[in-house]
N, C-alpha and C positions, 0 to 999 in steps of 0.2 A: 545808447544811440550809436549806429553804426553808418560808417564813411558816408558814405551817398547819404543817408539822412543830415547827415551834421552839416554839411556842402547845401543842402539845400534851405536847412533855419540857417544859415549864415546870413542869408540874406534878409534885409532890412524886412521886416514885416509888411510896409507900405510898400515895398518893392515887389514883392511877392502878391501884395491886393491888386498893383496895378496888373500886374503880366495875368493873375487868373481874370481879372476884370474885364482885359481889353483882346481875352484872349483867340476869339474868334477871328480878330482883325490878325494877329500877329501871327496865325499858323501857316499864312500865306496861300490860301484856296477860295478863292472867288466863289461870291454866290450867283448863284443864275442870272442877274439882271446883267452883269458883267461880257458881255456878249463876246466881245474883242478876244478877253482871252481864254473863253469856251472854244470860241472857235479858232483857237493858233493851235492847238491839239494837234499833237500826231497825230495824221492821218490814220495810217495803219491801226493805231489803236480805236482811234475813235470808230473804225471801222470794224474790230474785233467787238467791241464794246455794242454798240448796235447791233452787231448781228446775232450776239447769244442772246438780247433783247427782244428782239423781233420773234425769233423762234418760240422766248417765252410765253410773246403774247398772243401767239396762235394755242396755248393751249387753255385750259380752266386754272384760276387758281386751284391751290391743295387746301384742302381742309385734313382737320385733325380730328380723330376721335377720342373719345374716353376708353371705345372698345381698343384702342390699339395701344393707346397710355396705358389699361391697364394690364396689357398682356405682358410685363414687365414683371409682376407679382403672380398672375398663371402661371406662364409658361417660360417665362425666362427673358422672351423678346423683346428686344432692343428697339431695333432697327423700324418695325413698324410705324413707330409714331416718330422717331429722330428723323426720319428720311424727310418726312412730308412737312415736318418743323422746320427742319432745315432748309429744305427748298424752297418755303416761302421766306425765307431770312433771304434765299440767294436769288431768288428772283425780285423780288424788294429793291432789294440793293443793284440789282439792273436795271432795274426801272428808274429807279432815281439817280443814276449818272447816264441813261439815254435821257430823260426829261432836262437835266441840266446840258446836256451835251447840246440840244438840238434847239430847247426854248420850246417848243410844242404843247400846249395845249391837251391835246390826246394825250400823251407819254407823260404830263401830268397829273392828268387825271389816275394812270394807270396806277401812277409809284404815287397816289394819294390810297388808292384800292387798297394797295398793298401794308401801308402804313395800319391803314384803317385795322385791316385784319388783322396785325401784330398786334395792335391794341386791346381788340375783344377776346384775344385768346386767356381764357382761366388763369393758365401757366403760362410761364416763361421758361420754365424749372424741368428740366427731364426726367421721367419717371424714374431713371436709374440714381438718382440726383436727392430725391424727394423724399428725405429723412423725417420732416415733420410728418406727414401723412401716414409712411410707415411707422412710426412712433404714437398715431394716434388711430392703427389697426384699419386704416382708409389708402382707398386708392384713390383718391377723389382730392385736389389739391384743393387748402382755403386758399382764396384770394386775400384772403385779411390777414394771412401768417405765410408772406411770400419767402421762397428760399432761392437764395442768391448763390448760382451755380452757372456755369459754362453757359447754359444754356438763355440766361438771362442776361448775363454780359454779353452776349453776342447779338442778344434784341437793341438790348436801350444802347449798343453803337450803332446799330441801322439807324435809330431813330435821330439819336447824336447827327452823324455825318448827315442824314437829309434835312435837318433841320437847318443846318449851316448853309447847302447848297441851294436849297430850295425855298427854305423859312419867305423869304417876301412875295415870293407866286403861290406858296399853300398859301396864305392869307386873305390872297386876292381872291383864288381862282377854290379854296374850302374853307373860307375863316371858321374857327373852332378847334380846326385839326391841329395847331402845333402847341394850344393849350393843353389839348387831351397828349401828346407824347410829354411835355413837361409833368402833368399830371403822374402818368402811366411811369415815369423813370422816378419821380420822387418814390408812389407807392410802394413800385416791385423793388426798386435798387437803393437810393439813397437811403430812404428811411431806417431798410433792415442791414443794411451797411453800417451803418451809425450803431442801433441801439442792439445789434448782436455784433458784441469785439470776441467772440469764440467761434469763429469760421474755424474750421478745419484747415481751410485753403491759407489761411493768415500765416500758418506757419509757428503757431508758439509755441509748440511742443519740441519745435528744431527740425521737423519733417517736411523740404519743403519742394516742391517741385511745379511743373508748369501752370496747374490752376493757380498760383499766384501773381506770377507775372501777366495770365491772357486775362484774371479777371479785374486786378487791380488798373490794368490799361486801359481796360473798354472803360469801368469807372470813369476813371482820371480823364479821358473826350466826353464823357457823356457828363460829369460834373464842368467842364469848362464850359459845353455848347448847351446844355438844360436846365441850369439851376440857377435859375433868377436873383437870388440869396447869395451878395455877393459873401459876406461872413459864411452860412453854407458852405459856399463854393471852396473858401480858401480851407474850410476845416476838412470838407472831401480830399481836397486834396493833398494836405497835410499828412493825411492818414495814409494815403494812396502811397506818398513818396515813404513814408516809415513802412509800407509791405514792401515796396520793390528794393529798398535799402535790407530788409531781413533779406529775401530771394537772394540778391546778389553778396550779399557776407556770407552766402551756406554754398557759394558755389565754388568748385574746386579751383585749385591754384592756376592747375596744367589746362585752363579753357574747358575740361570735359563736360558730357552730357549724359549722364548714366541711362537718359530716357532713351537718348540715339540722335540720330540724322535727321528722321522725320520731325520727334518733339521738339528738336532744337529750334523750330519753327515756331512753335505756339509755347515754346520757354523763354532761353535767352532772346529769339529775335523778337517777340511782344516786346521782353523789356526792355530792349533798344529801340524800339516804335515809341514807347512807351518818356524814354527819356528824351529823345528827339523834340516832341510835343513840349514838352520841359526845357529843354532848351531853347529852342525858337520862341515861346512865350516869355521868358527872358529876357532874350535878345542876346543868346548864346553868353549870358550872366554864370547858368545855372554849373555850363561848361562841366558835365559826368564824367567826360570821355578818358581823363586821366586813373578812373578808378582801378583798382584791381577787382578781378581778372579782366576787365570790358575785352581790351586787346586780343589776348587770347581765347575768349567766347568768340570773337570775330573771325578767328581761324579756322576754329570746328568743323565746319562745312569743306570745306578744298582737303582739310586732311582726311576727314573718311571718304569724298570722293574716289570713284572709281574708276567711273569715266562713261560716256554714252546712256547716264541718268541714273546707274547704278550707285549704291552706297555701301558700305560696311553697316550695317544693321544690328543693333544690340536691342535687348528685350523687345516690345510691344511694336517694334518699325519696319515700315515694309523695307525692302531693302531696295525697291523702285519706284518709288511715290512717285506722286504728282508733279510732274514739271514745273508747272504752273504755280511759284510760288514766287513770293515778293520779294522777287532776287532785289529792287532797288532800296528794300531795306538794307540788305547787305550790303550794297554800293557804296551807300550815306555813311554808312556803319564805317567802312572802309576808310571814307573821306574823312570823316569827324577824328579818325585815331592817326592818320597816314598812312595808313599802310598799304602799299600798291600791288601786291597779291590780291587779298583781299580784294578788292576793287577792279582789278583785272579779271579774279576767279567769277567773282560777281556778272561782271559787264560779258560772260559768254553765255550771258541766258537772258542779255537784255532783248530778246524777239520774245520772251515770255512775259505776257502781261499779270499779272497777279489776279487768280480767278474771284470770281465773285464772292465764289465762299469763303474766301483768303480776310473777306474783310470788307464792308464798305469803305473802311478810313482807309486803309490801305490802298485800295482801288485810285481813289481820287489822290491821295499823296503819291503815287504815282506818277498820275498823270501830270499833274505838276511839277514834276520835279526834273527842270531840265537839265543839269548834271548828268542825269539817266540817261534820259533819250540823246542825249551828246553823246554816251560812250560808247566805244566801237567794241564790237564783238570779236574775241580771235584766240587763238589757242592761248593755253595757259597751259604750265608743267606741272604738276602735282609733286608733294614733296617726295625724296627716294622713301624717307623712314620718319617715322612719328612714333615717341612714346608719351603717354600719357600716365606719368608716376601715381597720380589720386585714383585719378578713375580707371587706373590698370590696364588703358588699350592699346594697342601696339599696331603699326602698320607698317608693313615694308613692301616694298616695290621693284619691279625689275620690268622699266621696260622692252627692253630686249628680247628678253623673252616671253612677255606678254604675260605676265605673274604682278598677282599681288596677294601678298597675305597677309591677314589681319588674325590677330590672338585678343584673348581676353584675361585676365584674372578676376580682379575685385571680391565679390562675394553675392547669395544669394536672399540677398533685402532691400536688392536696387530698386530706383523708383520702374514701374512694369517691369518686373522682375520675370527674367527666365531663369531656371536652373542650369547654369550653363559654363561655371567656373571652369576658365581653361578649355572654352571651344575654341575652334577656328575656324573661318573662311577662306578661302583659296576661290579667287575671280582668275580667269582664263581670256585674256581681251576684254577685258572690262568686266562681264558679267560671271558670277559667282557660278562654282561648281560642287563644290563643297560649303555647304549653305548654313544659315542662321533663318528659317521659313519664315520669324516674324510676327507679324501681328496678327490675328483671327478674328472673325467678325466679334465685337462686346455682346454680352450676352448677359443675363441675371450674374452667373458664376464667376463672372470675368474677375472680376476685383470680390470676392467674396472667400469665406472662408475656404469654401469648394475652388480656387482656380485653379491647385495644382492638379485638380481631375482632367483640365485639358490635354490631350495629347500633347499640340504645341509648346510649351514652356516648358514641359518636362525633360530631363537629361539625356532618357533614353532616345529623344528624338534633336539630337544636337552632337557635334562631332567629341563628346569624352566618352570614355572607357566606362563600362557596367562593372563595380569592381563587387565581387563575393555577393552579389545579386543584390545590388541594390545601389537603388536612384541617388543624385545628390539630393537632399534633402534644401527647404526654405529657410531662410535666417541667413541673419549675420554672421553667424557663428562657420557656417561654410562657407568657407572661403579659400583664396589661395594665398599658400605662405613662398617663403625662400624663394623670393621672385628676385631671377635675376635678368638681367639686359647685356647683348655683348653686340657691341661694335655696328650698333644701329638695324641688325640683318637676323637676330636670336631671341628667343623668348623663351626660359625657362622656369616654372615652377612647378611647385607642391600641389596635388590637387587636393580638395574638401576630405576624401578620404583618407589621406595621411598615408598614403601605401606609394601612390604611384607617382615620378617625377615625371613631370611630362618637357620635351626639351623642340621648340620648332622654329625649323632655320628658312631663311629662304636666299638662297646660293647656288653657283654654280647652274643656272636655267632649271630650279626645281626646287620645289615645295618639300622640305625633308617635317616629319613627325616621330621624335622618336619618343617612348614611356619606358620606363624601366621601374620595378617595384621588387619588394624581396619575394623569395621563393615561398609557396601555397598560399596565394591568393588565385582566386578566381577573375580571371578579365577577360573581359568580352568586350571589341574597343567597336565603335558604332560610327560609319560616316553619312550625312544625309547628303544628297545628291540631287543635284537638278541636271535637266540633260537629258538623254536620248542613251542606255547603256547599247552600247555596240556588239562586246564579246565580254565572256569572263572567262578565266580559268585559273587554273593557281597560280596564287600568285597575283595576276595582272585582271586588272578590269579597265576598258576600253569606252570613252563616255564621249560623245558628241554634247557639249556644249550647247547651253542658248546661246553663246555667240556665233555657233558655227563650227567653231575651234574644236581639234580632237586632241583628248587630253586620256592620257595613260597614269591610272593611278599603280602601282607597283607595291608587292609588300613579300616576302619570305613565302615560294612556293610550296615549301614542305607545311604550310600551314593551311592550305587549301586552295579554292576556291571563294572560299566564305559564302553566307548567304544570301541575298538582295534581295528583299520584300520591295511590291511594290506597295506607293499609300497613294488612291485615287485623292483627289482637294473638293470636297464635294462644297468648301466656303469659296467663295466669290473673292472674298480680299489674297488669297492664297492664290487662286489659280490663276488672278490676273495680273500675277506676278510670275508664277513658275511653270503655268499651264497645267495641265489636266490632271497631273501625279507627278510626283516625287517619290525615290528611292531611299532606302536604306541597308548598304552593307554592313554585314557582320558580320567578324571575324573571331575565334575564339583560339584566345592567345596564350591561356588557364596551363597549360605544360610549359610554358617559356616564363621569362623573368624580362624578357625585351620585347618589343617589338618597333617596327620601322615602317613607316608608311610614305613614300614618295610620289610627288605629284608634276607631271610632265608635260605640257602644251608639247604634242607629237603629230600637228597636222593642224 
């Protein structure tokens, strides 16, 4: 039994029936009849909130097909059938906080439409998801052998939160409908929750990453607000707190997130949604907030910040997400630990409401949660230097001269793993110039044995060295050694190859990269580039910035020019991050035993 679990059976068994019992009363979110304090809502939001509503409902609901579920086992694709699943999740879930916003009759009826249709759908389960099916040589999911994945935890919380908000106007205005969503979350979730303890996502192999925390969450609301069985209820969420107590005992010392920036969203910060709910049902009894690492998970966010929306991006993250996330999880998070960082880096994106996709429950704890809408928005410093000793990432900063650089070690078995030991990013005024490209649309190959066939993840498209012609390879096993740290501003180690020391500073208003390897090896060192290239010639290449900024990279003219491929982005999630192509210089370094590469904000 680990920390967090043992903190939670402490408590008196009867204590623990009451808070799951009465726990809809104690999360503190009003149901619809409540008018008074529907209507003390932020304005502004309630207005933001309505109006992605309204738009929604000028159009047709989405429907889902089989033909597009199973284009997942043809062809590979994804995106087909998640998009139009997805958009009925997020429009669902607009529709049922404009119906409770407003009290309306119509906007009722709507987010009942909506409900309805999440119900009749076959799956809840994404075809990329849907091991039983593939295991019994079908594209075609049982409903009688449902499989509990992302994509069904994110159902039965839509269903959850409108049941809470809404439960005594569906009654009146569809009685039957909140039978059938109790029904539909026993079938799909509780049930196969219960009588399959071999989830993948459980973690008992010791491998554990965000599908624990985002599915064990939605659970743990949808077992408080659905399951009529109060014994049920407490054994769901008995189990619920024994997965988020594994999650959190496998998470590194130093706060890190080997997923990145973006997953840190739908990992640690679930599992801080996730404890919050646990503790208010309490009556702040449950009191998590003392565990190790929570504190430092709270950090994560302001230290890879960049600044003007940018992040330091490790494996599968854009390096520019979505704004729109539920900074007031962070806020709460802030408050619950003290830490006035945290909660200040937080409160400068409180004009960001948390999108719908972010969440039903999110959405509405939001809303209510005046703490948030109290805090004032305003700058906040980001720290000079951050290392992170586990998860091997390093940030340092210089604003002066409009520098920041982030290094990596670790190894290549991280959770979305790139092969990328000992890359770097260099951001130029906030946005990156020497890049980490990120995530790529999911696809059949994404997570399969084929992934390292994408371009993206591969070495040769990440800022290390091609050493004697050949890639960093996948595993554990590559990794970086002899890593050392100097004076908060240096990051040196060993790469996967065993040849080359790679040493990068950031000093003096400039980005220094030096390698150094013994003599007859072959190296060819690779930087990928975002940007507008200006000029090249030996020696110097010449890069306009997305920020504007003109940034002079320099390296030993008797070695050339080097060569700059361009790579059009012909994916969507890539180019609405870097725009239409991305660069990559090469330089072939194979007669030298050094090399130096310096990066200069020069306009």
């Amino acid at each position: 039994m680990t920390s967090l679990e043992r903190l939670w059976m402490s408590l008196p068994v009867e204590e623990r029936r009451s808070a799951v019992g009465d726990a809809a009363r104690r999360l503190g979110v009003p149901d619809i009849r409540e008018r008074t304090a529907w209507e003390a809502l932020d304005r502004e939001a309630v207005a933001a909130v309505l109006g992605e509503a309204e738009q929604d409902r000028a159009r047709p609901w989405p429907h889902t097909l089989l033909s597009d579920y199973a284009r997942y086992w043809r062809d590979g694709v994804r995106v087909a059938y998640e998009e139009p699943v997805g958009e009925l999740r997020r429009r669902t879930s607009a529709a049922v906080a404009a119906a409770a916003i407003t009290g309306d009759e119509s906007w009722l009826d709507h987010a009942a439409d909506g409900l309805q249709l999440l119900c009749e759908q076959t799956t809840w389960c994404w075809a990329a998801h849907e091991s039983f099916a593939t295991a019994r040589n079908e594209v075609v999911p049982d409903p009688d052998d449902p499989y509990v994945d992302l994509g069904a935890a994110e159902t039965v919380e839509v269903l959850a939160w409108a049941d809470l908000v809404l439960g005594p106007a569906l009654d009146d205005r569809v009685p039957g409908l909140r039978r059938r969503l109790w029904r539909e979350a026993r079938a799909r979730v509780f049930v196969p929750f219960l009588q399959h303890r071999d989830w993948h996502w459980l973690g008992l192999d010791g491998r554990l990453h965000n599908w624990n925390p985002w599915i064990h969450g939605h659970i743990l609301s949808a077992a408080l607000l659905l399951e009529p069985d109060l014994d049920e209820r407490l054994r769901l969420v008995d189990l619920v707190v024994e997965g988020l107590s594994r999650y959190l005992a496998a998470m590194p010392s130093d706060g890190g997130c080997d997923e990145g920036y973006a997953y840190w969203w739908n990992g640690p910060a679930r599992l801080a949604t996730a404890l919050e709910l646990l503790d208010r049902i309490t009556g702040s009894a449950f009191d998590p907030w003392g565990v190790p690492p929570l504190t430092e998970l709270a950090r994560y966010p302001g230290r890879m910040a960049l600044g003007d929306g940018w992040y330091v991006n490790i494996g599968d993250g854009p390096a520019r997400p979505n704004a729109r996330q539920p900074w007031h999880v962070l806020h709460r998070w802030g408050r619950r630990i003290g830490d006035d960082d945290v909660t200040t880096f937080a409160a400068t994106h409180r004009d960001e409401l948390p999108a719908p996709q972010a969440g039903l429950g999110r959405l509405v704890q939001a809303l209510f949660d005046p703490d948030w809408w109290a805090a004032k928005p305003g700058a906040t410093g980001l720290p000079r230097s951050t290392w992170l000793p586990d998860t091997q990432v390093f940030v340092a900063r210089d604003p002066g001269a409009g520098l920041t650089l982030a290094a990596k070690g670790g190894h290549n078995d991280e959770n979305h793993n790139h092969n990328d030991v000992g890359s770097i990013i260099v951001a130029v005024d906030s946005s990156p110039v020497l890049i980490d490209l990120g995530q790529p649309t999911y696809t059949a190959i994404s997570f399969s044995p084929r992934r390292y066939e994408q371009w993206v993840v591969r070495s040769i498209w990440h800022n290390v060295p091609l050493v004697d012609g050949q890639e960093q390879s996948a595993g554990a096993d590559s990794k970086a050694t002899q890593i050392d740290v100097q004076e908060g501003k240096e990051l040196a180690l060993t790469l996967p190859d065993g040849a080359v020391r790679r040493k990068t500073v950031l000093d003096a208003g400039a980005v220094r990269v030096l390698d150094t390897w013994p003599a007859g090896h072959e190296v060819i060192e690779h930087f990928v580039i975002a940007g507008t290239p200006q000029r090249r010639q030996p020696g110097e290449l010449v890069v306009r910035a997305l920020s504007g900024a003109v940034v002079t990279l320099t390296w030993d003219e008797e070695l050339g020019e080097g060569t700059l491929e361009r790579r059009p982005l012909d994916d969507e999630l890539l180019s609405g991050v870097w725009g239409p192509e991305v660069h990559r210089l090469a330089i072939d370094a194979s007669a030298r035993t050094t090399f130096e590469l310096s990066v200069r904000k020069t306009g």
